[in-house]
C-alpha positions as CSV (number, residue, x, y, z in Angstrom):
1,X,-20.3,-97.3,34.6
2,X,-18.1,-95.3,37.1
3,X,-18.4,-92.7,35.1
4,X,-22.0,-92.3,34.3
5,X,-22.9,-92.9,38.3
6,X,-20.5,-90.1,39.1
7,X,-22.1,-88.0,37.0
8,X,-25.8,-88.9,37.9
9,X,-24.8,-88.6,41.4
10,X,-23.4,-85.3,40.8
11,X,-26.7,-84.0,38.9
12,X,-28.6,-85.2,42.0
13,X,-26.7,-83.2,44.1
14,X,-26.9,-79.7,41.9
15,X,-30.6,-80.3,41.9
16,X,-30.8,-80.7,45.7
17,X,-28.4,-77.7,46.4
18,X,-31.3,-75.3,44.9
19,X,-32.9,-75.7,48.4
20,X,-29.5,-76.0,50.5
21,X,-28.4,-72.9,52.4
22,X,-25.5,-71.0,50.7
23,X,-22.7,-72.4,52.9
24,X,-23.8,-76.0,51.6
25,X,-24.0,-75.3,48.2
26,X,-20.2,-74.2,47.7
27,X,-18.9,-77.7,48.3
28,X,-18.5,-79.1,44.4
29,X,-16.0,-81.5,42.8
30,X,-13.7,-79.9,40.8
31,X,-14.7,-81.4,36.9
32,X,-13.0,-80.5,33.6
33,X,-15.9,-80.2,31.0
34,X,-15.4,-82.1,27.9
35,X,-15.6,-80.4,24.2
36,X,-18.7,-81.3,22.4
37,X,-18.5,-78.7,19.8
38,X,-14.7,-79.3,18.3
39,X,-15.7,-80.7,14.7
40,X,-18.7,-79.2,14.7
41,X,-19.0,-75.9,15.5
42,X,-15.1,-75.2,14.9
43,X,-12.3,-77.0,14.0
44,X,-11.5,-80.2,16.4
45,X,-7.9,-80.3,15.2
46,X,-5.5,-77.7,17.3
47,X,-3.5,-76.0,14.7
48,X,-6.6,-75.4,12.5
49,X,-8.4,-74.1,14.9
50,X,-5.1,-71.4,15.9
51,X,-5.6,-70.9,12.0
52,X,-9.2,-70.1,12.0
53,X,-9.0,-67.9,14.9
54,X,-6.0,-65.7,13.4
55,X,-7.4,-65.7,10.0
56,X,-10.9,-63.7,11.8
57,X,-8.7,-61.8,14.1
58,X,-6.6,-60.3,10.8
59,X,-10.2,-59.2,9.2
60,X,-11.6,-58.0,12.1
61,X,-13.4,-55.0,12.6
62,X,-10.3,-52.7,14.6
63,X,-10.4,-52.0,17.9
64,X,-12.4,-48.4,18.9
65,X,-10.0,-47.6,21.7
66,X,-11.4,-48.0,24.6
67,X,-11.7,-50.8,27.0
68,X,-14.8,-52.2,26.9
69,X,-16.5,-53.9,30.1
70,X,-18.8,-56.1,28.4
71,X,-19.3,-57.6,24.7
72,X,-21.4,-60.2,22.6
73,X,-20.2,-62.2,20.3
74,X,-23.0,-64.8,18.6
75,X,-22.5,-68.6,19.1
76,X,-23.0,-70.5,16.0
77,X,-20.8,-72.6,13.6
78,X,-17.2,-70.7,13.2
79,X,-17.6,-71.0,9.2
80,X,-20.9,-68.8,9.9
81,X,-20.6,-66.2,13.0
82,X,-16.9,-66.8,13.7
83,X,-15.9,-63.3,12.0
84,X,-18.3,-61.4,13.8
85,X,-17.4,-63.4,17.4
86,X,-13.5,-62.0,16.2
87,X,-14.6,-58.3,15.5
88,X,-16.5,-58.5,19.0
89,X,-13.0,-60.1,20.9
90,X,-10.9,-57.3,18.6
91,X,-12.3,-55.1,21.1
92,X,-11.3,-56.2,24.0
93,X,-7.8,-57.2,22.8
94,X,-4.6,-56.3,24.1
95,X,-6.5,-55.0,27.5
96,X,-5.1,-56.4,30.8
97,X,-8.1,-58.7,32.3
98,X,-7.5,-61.6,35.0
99,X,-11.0,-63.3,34.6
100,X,-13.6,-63.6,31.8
101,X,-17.0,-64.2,32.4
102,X,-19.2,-65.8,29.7
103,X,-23.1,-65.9,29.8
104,X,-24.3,-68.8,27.8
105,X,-27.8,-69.3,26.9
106,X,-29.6,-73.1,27.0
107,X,-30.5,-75.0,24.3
108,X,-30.4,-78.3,26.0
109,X,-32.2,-78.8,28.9
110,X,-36.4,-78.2,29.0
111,X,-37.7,-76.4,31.9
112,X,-34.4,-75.1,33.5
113,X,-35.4,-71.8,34.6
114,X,-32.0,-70.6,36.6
115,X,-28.8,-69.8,36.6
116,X,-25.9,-72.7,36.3
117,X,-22.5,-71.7,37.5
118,X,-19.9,-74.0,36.9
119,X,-18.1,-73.8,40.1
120,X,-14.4,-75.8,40.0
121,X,-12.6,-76.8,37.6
122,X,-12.1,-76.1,34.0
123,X,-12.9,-76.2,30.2
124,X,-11.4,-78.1,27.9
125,X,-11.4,-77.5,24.2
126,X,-8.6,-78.7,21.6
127,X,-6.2,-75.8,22.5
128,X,-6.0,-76.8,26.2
129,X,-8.0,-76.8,29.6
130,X,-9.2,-72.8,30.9
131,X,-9.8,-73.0,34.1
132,X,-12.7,-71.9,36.1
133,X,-12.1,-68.9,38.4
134,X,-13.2,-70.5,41.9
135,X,-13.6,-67.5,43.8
136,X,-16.1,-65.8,41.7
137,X,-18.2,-68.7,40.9
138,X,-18.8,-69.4,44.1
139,X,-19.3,-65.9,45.4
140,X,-22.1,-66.1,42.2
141,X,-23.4,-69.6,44.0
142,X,-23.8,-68.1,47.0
143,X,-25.3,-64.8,46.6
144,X,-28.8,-66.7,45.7
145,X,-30.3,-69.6,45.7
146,X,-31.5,-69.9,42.4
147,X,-27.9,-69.2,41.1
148,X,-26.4,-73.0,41.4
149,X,-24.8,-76.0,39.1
150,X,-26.6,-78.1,37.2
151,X,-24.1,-80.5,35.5
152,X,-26.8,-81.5,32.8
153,X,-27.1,-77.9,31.7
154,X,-23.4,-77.1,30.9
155,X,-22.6,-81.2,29.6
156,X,-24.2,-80.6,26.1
157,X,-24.2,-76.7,25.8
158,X,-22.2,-74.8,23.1
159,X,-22.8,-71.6,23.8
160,X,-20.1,-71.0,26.1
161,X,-17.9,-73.5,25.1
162,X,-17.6,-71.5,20.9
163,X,-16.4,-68.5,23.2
164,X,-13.6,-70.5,24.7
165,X,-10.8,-70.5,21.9
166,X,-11.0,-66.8,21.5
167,X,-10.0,-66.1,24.8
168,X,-8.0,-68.5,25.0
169,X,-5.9,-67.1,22.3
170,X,-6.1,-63.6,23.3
171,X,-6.1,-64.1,26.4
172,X,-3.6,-67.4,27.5
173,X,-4.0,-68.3,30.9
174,X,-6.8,-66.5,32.0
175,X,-9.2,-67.6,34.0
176,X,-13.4,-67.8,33.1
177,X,-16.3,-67.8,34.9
178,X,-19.2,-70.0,32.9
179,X,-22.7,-69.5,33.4
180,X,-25.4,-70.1,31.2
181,X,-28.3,-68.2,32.4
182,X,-31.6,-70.2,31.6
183,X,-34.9,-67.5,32.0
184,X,-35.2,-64.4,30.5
185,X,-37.1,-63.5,33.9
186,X,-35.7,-59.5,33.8
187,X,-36.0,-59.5,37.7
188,X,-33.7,-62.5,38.0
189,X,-31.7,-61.4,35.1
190,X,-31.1,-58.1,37.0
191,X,-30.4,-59.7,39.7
192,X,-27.4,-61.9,38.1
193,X,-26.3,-59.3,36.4
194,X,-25.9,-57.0,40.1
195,X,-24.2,-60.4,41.4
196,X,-21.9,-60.5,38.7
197,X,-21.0,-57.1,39.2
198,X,-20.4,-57.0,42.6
199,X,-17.9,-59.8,42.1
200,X,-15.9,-58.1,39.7
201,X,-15.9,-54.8,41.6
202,X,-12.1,-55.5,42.9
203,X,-10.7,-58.0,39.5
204,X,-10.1,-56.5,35.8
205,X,-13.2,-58.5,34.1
206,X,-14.3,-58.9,31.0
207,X,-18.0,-60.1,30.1
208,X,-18.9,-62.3,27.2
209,X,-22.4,-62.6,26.2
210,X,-23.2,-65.4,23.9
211,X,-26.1,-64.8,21.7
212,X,-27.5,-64.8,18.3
213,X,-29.8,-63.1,16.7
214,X,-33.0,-63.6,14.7
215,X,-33.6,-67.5,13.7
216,X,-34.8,-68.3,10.4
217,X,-36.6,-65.8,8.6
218,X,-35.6,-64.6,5.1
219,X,-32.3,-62.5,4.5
220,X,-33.9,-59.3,4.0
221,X,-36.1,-59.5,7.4
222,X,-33.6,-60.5,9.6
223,X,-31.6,-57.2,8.4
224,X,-35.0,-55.4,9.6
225,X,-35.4,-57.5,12.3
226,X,-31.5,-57.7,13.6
227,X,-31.0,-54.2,13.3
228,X,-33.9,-53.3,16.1
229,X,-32.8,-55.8,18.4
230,X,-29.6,-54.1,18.0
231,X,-30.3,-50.8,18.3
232,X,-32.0,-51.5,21.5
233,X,-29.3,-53.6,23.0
234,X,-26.9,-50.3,22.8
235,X,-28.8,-48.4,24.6
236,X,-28.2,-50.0,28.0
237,X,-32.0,-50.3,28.9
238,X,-33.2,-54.3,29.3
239,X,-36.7,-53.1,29.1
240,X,-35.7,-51.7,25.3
241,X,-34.5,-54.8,24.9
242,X,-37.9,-57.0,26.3
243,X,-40.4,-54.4,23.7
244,X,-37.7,-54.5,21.2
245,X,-38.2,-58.3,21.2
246,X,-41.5,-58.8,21.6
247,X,-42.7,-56.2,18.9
248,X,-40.8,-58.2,16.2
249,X,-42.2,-61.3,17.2
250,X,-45.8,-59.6,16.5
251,X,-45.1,-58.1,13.4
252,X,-45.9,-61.2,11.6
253,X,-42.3,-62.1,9.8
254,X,-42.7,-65.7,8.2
255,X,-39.9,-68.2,10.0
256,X,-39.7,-66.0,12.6
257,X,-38.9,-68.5,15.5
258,X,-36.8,-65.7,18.0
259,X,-35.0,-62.4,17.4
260,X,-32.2,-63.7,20.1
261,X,-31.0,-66.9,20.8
262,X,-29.5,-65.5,23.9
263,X,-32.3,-63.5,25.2
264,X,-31.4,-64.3,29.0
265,X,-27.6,-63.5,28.7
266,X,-28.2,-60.4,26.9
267,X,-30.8,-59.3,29.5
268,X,-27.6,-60.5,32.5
269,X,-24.7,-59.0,30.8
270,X,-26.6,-55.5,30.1
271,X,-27.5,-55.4,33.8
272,X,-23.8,-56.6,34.5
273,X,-22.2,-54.0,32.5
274,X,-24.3,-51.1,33.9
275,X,-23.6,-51.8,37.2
276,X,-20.1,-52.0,36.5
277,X,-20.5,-48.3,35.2
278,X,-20.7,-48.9,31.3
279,X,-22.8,-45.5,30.4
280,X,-23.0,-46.7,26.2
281,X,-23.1,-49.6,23.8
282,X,-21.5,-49.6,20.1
283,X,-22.5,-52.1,17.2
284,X,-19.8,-53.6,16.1
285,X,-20.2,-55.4,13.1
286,X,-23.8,-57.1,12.0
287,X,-24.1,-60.0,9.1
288,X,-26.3,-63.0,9.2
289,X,-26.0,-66.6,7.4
290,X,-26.5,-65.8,4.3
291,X,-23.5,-63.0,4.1
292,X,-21.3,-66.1,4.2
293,X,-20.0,-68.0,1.1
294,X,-21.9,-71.5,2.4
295,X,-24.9,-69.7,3.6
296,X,-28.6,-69.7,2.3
297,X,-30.7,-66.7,1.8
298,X,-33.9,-68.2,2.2
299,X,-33.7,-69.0,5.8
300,X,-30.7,-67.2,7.5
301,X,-29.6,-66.3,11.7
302,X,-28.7,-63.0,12.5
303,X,-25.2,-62.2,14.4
304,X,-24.1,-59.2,15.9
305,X,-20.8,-57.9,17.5
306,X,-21.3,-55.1,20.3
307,X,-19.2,-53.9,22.9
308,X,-20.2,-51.7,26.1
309,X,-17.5,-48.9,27.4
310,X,-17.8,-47.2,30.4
311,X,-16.6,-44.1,28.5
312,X,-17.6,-42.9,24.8
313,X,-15.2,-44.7,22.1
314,X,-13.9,-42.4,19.8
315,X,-13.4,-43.4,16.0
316,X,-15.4,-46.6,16.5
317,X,-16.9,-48.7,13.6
318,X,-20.2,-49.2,12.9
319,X,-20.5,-52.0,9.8
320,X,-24.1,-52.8,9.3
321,X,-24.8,-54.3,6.5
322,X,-27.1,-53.5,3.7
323,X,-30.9,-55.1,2.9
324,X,-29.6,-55.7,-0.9
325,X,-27.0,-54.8,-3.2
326,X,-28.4,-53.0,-7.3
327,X,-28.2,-55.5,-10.0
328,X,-25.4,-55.1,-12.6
329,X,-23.1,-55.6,-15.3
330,X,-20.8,-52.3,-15.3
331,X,-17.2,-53.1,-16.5
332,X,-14.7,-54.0,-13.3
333,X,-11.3,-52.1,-13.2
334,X,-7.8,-53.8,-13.3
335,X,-7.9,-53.2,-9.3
336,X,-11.0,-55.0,-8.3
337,X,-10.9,-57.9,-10.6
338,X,-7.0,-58.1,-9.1
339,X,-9.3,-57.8,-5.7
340,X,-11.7,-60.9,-6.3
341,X,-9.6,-63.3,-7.9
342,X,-7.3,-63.0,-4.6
343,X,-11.1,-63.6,-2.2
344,X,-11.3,-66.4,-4.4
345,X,-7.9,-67.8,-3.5
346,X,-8.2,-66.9,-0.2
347,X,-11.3,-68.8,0.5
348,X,-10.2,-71.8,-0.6
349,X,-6.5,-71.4,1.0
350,X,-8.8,-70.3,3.9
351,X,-11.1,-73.8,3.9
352,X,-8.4,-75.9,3.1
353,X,-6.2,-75.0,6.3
354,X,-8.9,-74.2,8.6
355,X,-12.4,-75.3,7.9
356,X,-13.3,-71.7,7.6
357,X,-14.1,-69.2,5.2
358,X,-13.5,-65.3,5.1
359,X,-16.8,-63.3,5.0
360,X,-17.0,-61.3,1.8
361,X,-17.0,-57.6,3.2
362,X,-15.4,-54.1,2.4
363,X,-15.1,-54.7,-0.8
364,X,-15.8,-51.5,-3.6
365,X,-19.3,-50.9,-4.0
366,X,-18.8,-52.1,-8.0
367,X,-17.8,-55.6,-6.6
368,X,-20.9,-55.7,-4.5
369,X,-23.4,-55.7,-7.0
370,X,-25.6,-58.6,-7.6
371,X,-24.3,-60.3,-10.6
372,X,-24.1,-64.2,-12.3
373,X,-20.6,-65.3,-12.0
374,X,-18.5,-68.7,-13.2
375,X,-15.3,-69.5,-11.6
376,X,-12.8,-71.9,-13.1
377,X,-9.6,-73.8,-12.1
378,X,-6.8,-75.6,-14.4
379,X,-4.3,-77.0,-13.5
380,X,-1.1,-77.2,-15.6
381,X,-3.6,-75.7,-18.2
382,X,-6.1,-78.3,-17.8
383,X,-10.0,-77.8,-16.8
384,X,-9.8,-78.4,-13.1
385,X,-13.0,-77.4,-11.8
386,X,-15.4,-74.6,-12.7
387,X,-19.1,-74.3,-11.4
388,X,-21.1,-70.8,-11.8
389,X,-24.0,-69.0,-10.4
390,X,-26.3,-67.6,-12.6
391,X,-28.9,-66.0,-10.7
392,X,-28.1,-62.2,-9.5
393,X,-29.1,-62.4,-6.5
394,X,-25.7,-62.4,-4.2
395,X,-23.4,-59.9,-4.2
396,X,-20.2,-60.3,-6.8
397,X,-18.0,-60.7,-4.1
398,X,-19.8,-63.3,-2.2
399,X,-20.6,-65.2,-5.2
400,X,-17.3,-65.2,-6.3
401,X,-16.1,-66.9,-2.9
402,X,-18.9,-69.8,-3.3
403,X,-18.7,-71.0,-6.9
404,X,-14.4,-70.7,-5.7
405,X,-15.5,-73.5,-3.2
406,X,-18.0,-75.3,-5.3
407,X,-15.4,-75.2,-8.6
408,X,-12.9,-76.7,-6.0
409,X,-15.1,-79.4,-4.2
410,X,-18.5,-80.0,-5.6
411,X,-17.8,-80.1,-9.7
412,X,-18.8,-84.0,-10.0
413,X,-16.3,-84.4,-12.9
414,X,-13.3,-83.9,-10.4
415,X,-11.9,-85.1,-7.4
416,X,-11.9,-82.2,-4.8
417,X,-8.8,-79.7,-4.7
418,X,-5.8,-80.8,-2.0
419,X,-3.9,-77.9,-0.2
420,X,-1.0,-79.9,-1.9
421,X,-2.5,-78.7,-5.3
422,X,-3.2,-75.1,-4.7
423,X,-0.2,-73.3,-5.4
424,X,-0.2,-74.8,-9.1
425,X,-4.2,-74.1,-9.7
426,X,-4.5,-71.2,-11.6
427,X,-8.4,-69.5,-10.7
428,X,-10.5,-67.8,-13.6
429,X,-13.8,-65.1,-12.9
430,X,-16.2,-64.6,-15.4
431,X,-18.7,-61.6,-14.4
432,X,-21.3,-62.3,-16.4
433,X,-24.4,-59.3,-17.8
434,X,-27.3,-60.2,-16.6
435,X,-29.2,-62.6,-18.9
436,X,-31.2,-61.4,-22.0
437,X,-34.4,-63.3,-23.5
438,X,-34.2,-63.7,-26.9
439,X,-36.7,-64.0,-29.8
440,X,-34.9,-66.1,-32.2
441,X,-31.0,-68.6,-32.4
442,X,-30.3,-65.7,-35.2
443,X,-29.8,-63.2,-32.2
444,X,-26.3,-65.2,-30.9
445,X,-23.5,-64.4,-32.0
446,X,-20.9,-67.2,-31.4
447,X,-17.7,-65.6,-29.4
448,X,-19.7,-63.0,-28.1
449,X,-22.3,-64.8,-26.2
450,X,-22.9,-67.0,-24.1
451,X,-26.0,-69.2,-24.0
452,X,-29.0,-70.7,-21.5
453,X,-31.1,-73.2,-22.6
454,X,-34.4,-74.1,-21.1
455,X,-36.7,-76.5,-22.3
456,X,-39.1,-79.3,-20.2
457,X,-37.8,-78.5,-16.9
458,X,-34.2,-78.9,-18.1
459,X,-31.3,-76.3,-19.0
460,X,-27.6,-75.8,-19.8
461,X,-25.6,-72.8,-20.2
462,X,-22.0,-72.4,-22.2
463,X,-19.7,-69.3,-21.3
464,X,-19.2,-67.6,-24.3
465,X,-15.3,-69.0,-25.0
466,X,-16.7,-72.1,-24.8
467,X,-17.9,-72.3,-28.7
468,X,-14.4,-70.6,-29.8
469,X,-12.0,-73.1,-28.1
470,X,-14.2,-76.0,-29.2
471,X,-14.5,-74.8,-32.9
472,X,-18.3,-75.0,-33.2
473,X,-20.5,-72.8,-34.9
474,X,-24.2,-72.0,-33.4
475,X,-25.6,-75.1,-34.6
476,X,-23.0,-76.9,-33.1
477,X,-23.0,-75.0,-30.1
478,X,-26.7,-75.4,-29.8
479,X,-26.3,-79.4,-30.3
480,X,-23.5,-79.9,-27.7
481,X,-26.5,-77.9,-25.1
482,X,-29.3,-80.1,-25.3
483,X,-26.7,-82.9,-24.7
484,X,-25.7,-81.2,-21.9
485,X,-29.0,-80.8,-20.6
486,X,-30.1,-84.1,-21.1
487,X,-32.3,-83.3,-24.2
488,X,-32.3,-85.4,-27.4
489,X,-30.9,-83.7,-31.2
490,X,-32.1,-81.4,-32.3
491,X,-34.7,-80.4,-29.7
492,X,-33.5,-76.9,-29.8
493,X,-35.2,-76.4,-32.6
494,X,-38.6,-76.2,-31.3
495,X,-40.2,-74.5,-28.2
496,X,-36.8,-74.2,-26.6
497,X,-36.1,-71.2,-24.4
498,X,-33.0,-69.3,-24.6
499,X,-31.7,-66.2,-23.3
500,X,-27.9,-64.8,-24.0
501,X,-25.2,-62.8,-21.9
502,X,-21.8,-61.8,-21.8
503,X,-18.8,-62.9,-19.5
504,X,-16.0,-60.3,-18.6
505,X,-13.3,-63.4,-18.1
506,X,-9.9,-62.5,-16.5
507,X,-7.2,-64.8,-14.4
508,X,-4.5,-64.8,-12.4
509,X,-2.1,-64.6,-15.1
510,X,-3.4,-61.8,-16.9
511,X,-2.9,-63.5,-19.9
């Protein structure tokens, strides 16, 4: 009860300090900010978390060279956006910075319209407590009256809080300044963003502006519709930014519900970084939900990395990513089917130590076309797991990466994979042709083909080793797949659809 009166006392306060002079409003308990995020949005316990963040650093996107004044890195769930968070940090690693300012965005609390500066204390997340620079905040507090602390904004937000173990990480000891700026107002975003500025004119800051991007429309729009946003975000100019925004919303994309979940801090930190003499802006890296192994195409969030420099990068990289890969079932070389059976083991070595996945990126165009795949595990040359994806519509790579997970965690007949039992589970691809009606059973050729079934809403599919190892012939075959489908004998026989294709099958043994 202590507790909760403290805290309602102290929200009574921040409310009233909106209309205290500035002198009064700088007079705040120090409060250390409990994680609500840690197993959720990343891992809650330490050392998976340290794995998580190395494992994004390792793939991220290089640095360009220069020191870069201000960045954003998106906010969502680490298994999602935390690879394009780490090519945005990448950036602004191994430069010597004594405070970090991030620029959250509210999801929590209707009708705030400010700016909430936490003024004293720290951050806590499972790696330790960052501490809040002091000075800064309250030279923010003070410059205005409608930049103050509200307790109630910052008590539930992640948006800051998803920042936190990246810096801390690259940047130990450091201290942050947290604000999550709550109106996409461009006067009083400008404004921030000239306060901010003038704060760090004598300290060696970095800003950190957490936002998203486009929120839920299908995978192809948001590429449309992220890559605008984008575009006008690098060129330093908030009203870009504002028309950018608004003329997406009007162009009628089903799902649409914003093109940044960070409007407000991306409208703050441009203003920041100008007036701390960044002249351009550099896209970083772009992918959205449905890049990632987990994700869904049918409803996806945009993220984007991008950095501001006060000077021209040289030799910087600019990764975004493509509306949609060509079908197709061209023979793999010895090199990239070495390439996806190590993505496969890396995801789930990736998973199993740190609640993470890699994103499926860089890979040879040939791996990148949209193609059915099946991956299987055994284990001491028993079946262990093997799911498959028959549809072409992901990439090779990427599918390759999720039916690796769902073989090793979602294949009802098995208990899910240990990291204990990695090492001695061998993995399995078979790249499958796209799928090929067919008129009459006469057309399969057992060996050669493998076979869908579709009849009454049902359907089963056999790779085509699956006859061969069991000794059937078609008839057989063809038996053993309306069981599997959940059809009586023999109904393959009439009005039964089926359709054949072809598996290129290698392993980690080679044999």
């Amino acid at each position: 009860m202590d507790k909760i009166f403290f805290y309602l006392m102290l929200s009574i306060v921040s409310c009233l300090a909106c209309g205290l002079p500035a002198e009064a409003r700088s007079g705040y308990q120090a409060i250390v900010r409990a994680p609500v995020a840690a197993g959720r949005f990343y891992p809650a316990e330490p050392d998976k978390l340290l794995k998580a963040i190395h494992y994004y650093l390792d793939d991220a996107v290089p640095s360009s060279g220069k020191r870069p004044v201000a960045i954003v890195s998106p906010h969502a769930g680490y298994i999602f956006s935390g690879q394009i968070s780490a090519d945005a940090f990448k950036q602004a690693a191994g430069y010597d910075y004594d405070v970090v300012v991030i620029l959250g965005t509210n999801h929590r609390v209707a009708g705030f319209n400010g700016v909430s500066v936490f003024p004293k204390g720290g951050y806590r997340t499972p790696l330790g407590i960052v501490t809040i620079d002091e000075d800064i905040s309250a030279r923010l507090i003070n410059s205005e009256k409608e930049f103050t602390f509200l307790e109630s904004v910052h008590r539930q937000e992640h948006s800051i809080e998803v920042q936190i173990p990246f810096i801390q990480t690259l940047f130990p000891g450091v201290k942050i300044v947290a604000a999550i700026v709550g109106s996409t107002d461009p006067d009083l975003c400008l404004r921030f963003g000239r306060a901010i500025a003038k704060a760090l004119q004598d300290r060696r800051g970095l800003i950190v502006t957490s936002s998203d991007l486009s929120h839920y429309p299908a995978y192809e729009d948001a590429v449309v519709i992220d890559s605008m946003i984008l575009k006008a975000m690098i060129t330093l100019d908030l009203q870009a930014v504002r028309l950018a925004i608004e003329k997406q919303m009007r162009n009628g994309f089903s799902q649409l519900a914003t093109c940044a979940c960070g409007e407000a801090p991306i409208l703050a930190g441009i203003a920041a970084a100008k007036n701390l003499a960044a002249t351009c802006g550099r896209v970083i890296s772009y992918a959205n939900s449905g890049d990632v192994t987990v994700g869904n195409r049918d409803r996806v969030v945009g993220y984007g990395a991008v950095a501001f420099f006060t000077e021209d990068p040289e030799g910087h990289v600019k990764s975004m990513k493509c509306v949609s890969n060509p079908s197709g079932g061209e023979s793999l070389t010895p090199g990239g089917k070495t390439v996806l059976l190590s993505f496969a083991r890396k995801t789930l070595g990736q998973f199993l130590t740190s609640e993470t996945v890699p994103l499926a990126r860089g890979f040879d165009p040939l791996l990148e076309n949209r193609r059915g795949v099946f991956v299987t595990l055994r284990q001491n040359g028993r079946l262990r797991g093997c799911v498959g994806h028959m549809a072409e519509d992901l990439p090779l790579c990427q599918a390759v990466g999720a039916m690796a997970l769902q073989a090793a965690f979602n294949d009802r007949r098995f208990r899910p994979v240990t990291l204990r039992e990695l090492p001695g589970i061998e993995i399995e691809i078979s790249a499958l042709t796209p799928c090929r009606s067919i008129e009459s059973i006469k057309e399969i050729q057992v060996g050669r083909d493998g076979v869908l079934l579709e009849k009454n809403g049902l359907s089963a599919v056999f790779l085509p080793h699956v006859a061969t190892e069991q000794g059937w012939d078609r008839d057989q075959m063809l038996e053993h797949l309306c069981l599997k489908a959940g059809l009586p004998p023999g109904s393959w026989k009439d009005r039964t659809r089926f359709a054949t294709f072809q598996a290129d099958v290698f392993r980690e043994s080679g044999d």
